[in-house]
C-alpha positions in Angstrom: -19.5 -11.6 -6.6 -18.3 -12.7 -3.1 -15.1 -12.2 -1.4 -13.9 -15.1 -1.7 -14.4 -15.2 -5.4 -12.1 -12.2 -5.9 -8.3 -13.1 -6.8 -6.5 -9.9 -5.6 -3.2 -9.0 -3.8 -2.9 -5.6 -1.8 -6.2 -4.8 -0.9 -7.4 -1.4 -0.6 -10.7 -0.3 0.5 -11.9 3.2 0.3 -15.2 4.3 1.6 -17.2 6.9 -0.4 -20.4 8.1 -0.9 -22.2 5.2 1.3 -20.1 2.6 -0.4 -17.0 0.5 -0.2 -14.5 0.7 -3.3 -11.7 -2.1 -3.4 -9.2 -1.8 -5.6 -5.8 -4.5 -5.9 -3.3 -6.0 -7.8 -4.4 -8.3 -10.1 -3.6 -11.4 -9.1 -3.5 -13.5 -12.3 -0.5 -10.7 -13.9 0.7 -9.8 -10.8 4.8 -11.4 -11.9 4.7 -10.5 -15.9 3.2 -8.0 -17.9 -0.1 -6.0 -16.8 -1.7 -3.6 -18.7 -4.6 -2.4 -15.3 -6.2 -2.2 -12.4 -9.9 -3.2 -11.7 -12.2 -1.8 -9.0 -15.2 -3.8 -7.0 -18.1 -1.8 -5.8 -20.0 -3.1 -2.5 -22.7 -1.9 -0.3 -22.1 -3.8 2.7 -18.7 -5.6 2.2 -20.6 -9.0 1.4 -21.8 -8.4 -2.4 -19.3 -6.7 -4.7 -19.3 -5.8 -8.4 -18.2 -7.9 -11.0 -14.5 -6.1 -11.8 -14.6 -2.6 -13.2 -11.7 -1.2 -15.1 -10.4 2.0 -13.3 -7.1 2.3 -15.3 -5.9 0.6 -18.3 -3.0 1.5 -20.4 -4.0 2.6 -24.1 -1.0 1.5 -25.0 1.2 5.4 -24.4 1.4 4.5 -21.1 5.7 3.9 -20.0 5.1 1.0 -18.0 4.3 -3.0 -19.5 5.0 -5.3 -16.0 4.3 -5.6 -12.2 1.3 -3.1 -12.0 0.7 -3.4 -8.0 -0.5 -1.9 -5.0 -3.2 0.7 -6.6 -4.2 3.0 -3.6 -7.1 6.0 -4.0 -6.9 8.9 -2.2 -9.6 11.6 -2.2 -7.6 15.3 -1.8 -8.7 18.1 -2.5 -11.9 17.1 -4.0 -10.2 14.7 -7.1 -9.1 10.7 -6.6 -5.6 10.3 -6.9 -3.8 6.6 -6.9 -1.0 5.5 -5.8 0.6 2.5 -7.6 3.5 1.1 -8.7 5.1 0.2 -12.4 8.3 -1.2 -14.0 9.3 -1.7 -17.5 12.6 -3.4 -18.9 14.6 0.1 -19.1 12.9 1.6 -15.6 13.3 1.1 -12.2 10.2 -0.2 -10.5 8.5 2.9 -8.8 5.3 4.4 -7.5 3.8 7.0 -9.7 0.3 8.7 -9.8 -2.7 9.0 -11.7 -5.6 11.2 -10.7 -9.3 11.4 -12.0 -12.5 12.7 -11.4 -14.5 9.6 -9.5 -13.2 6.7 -7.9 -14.4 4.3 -10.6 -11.8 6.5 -13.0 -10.5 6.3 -15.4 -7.7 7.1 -13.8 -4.5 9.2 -15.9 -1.2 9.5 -15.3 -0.6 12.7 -13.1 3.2 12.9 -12.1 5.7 12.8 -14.4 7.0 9.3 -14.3 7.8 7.7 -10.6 7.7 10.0 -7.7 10.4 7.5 -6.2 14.2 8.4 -6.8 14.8 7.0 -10.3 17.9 5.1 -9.6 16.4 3.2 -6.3 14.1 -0.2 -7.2 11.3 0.9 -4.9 7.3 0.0 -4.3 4.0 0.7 -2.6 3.8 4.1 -2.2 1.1 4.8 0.3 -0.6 8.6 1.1 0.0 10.4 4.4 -0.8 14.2 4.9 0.7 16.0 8.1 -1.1 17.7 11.2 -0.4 21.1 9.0 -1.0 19.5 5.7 1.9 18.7 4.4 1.6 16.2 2.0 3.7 13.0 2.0 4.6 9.9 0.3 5.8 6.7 2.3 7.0 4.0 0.6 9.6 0.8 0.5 13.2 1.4 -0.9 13.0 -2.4 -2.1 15.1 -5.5 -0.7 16.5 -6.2 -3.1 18.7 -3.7 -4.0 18.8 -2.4 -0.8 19.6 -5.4 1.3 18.1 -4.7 4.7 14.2 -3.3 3.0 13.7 0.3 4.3 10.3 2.2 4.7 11.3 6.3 3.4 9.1 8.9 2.9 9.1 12.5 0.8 7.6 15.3 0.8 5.3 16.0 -2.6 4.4 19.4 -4.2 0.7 21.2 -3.4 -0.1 19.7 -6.3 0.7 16.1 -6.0 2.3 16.1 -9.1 6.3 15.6 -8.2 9.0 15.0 -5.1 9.5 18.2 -3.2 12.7 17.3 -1.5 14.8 13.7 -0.6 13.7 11.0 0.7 13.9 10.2 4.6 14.5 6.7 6.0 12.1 5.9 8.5 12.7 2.6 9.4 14.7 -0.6 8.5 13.0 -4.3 8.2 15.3 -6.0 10.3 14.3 -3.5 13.2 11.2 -6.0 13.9 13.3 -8.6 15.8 11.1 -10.8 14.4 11.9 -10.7 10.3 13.1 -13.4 8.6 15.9 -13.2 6.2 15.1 -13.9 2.6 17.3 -15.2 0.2 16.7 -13.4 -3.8 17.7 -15.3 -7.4 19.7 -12.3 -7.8 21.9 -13.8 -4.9 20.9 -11.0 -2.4 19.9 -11.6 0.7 17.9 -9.2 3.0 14.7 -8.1 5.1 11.8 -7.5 3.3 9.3 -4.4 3.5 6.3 -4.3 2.0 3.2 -2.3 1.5 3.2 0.8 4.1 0.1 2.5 5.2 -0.3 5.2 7.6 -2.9 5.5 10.4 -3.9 7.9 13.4 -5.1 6.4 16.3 -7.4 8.3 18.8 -4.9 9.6 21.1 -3.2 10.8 17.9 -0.2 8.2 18.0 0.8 7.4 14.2 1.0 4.3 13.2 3.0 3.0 9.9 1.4 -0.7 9.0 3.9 -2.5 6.7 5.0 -6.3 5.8 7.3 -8.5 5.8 7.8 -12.1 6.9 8.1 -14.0 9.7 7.9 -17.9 10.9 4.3 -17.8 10.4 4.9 -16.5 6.6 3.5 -12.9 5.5 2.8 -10.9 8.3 1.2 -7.4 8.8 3.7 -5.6 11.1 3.3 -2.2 13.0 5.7 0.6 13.9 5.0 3.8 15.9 6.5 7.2 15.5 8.1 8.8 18.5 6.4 12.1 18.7 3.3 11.8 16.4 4.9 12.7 13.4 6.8 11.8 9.9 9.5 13.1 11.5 9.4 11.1 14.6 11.9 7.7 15.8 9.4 4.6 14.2 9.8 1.8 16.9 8.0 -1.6 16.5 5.4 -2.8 18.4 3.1 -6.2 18.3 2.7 -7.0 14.6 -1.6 -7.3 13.4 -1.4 -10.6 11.9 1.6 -12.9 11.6 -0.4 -16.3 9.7 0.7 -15.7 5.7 -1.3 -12.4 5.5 0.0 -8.8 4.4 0.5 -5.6 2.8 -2.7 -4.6 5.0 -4.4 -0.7 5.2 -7.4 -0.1 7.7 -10.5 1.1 6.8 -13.6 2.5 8.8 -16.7 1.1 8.0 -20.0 2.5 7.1 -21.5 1.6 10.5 -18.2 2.9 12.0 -16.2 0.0 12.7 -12.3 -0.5 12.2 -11.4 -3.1 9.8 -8.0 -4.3 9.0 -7.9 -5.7 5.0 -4.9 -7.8 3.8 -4.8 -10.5 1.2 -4.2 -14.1 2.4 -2.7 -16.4 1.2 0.4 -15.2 0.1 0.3 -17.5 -3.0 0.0 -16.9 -6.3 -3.9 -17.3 -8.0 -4.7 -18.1 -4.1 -4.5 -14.9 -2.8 -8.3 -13.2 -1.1 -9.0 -9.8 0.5 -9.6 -10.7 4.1 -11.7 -8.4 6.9 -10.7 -8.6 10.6 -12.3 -6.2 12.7 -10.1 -4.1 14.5 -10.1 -1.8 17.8 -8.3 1.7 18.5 -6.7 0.6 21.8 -5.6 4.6 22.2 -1.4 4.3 20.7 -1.8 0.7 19.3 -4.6 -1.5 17.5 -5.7 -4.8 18.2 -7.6 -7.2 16.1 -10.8 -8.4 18.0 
């Protein structure tokens, strides 16, 4: 299949093994119930598979609705995702599944959500310290927070479960820029979406996230203070502010930077895009 012939919302890319693995929310159950997540296989980002099921629920899995955001991460020599579920009687969360390649199948690793189980909460994204700590970053949702926050824990060796409280790092409405979004719930708020955590080469961390902004869905940046988790996240010049978002870069096979979000930000419309990037030393630019 091409691109443009793949319906997916929260593209992620991981490169393995001399080929490109994209995984996503599915865009046609994204709202109501799910019951997976599907992976596409490319050599050179042009040609993928036909979708592949990496996780399905047999049925004894907790979660029926919203299946979103799956992100693999190789650690320690297994593949671990990163998604998030809700059912009627649970708070939306991010929980993980683990298996042994990245085309799965993927099981259920933690116990239930690694996100605080009374918080509505999304996207958990993968970050592991300069001394290998390993982290979780992820949104405390709008919509029960009011102003959207991007927090981040601390998880065991094992990747299995929280391993202390949650830490805000930033708030939505700290990008001067956000609009205010009005929920059926009657709450109104920032939004934040989708985090993803990057190095750049003079070793400034970057936290991608989303939100929205005149132009619609936009791909916003923030920068931590001293390098670190525990650094003060300021914003800086947002990637892509033209109804794209919840973005992650990748680097290619041949070595370039790519930036992937999904654009549109409308149902059944949405694609996963490529823009090339560049490491401008503490700060990316698209090219």
């Amino acid at each position: 299949m091409k691109r443009t012939d793949i319906n997916i919302r929260d593209p992620y890319v991981l490169v393995h093994d001399g080929k490109y693995y994209l995984y996503g929310t599915r865009g046609a159950t994204c709202w109501g119930p799910a019951t997976g997540f599907d992976v596409y296989v490319s050599e050179d980002m042009e040609n993928w598979s036909d979708p592949i099921v990496c996780f399905e629920n047999d049925g004894t899995f907790w979660a029926d609705r919203n299946y979103w955001a799956p992100e693999v991460h190789v650690y320690q020599g297994k593949f671990y995702m990163f998604a998030s579920f809700k059912n009627p009687d649970v708070r939306r969360g991010t929980a993980i599944l683990k298996a042994d390649t990245p085309l799965g199948p993927f099981v259920p690793h933690s116990d239930g959500c690694i996100t605080p189980p009374d918080w509505e909460c999304l996207d958990g994204t993968f970050y592991v310290s300069k001394t290998g700590t390993p982290y979780m970053v992820f949104c405390h949702e709008w919509v029960q927070a009011g102003d959207g926050e991007v927090c981040a824990v601390q998880l065991t060796a094992d990747l299995s479960a929280p391993a202390g409280e949650p830490k805000l790092l930033f708030h939505a409405s700290d990008a001067a820029w956000c609009q205010v979004k009005h929920h059926s719930s009657g709450v109104s708020g920032c939004v934040t979406d989708g985090p993803f955590m990057w190095r750049t080469s003079d070793g400034s961390l970057l936290c991608l996230w989303a939100s929205f902004s005149e132009g619609g869905y936009t791909e916003a940046v923030a920068r931590s203070s001293n390098g670190e988790i525990d650094g003060v996240f300021t914003q800086i010049d947002p990637l892509f502010m033209d109804d794209g978002g919840h973005g992650m870069i990748f680097r290619a096979l041949d070595g370039q930077l790519y930036l992937t979000l999904h654009s549109p930000n409308a149902h059944l419309e949405e694609r996963p895009f490529f823009h090339r990037v560049k490491d401008a030393g503490d700060h990316l630019v698209r090219e």
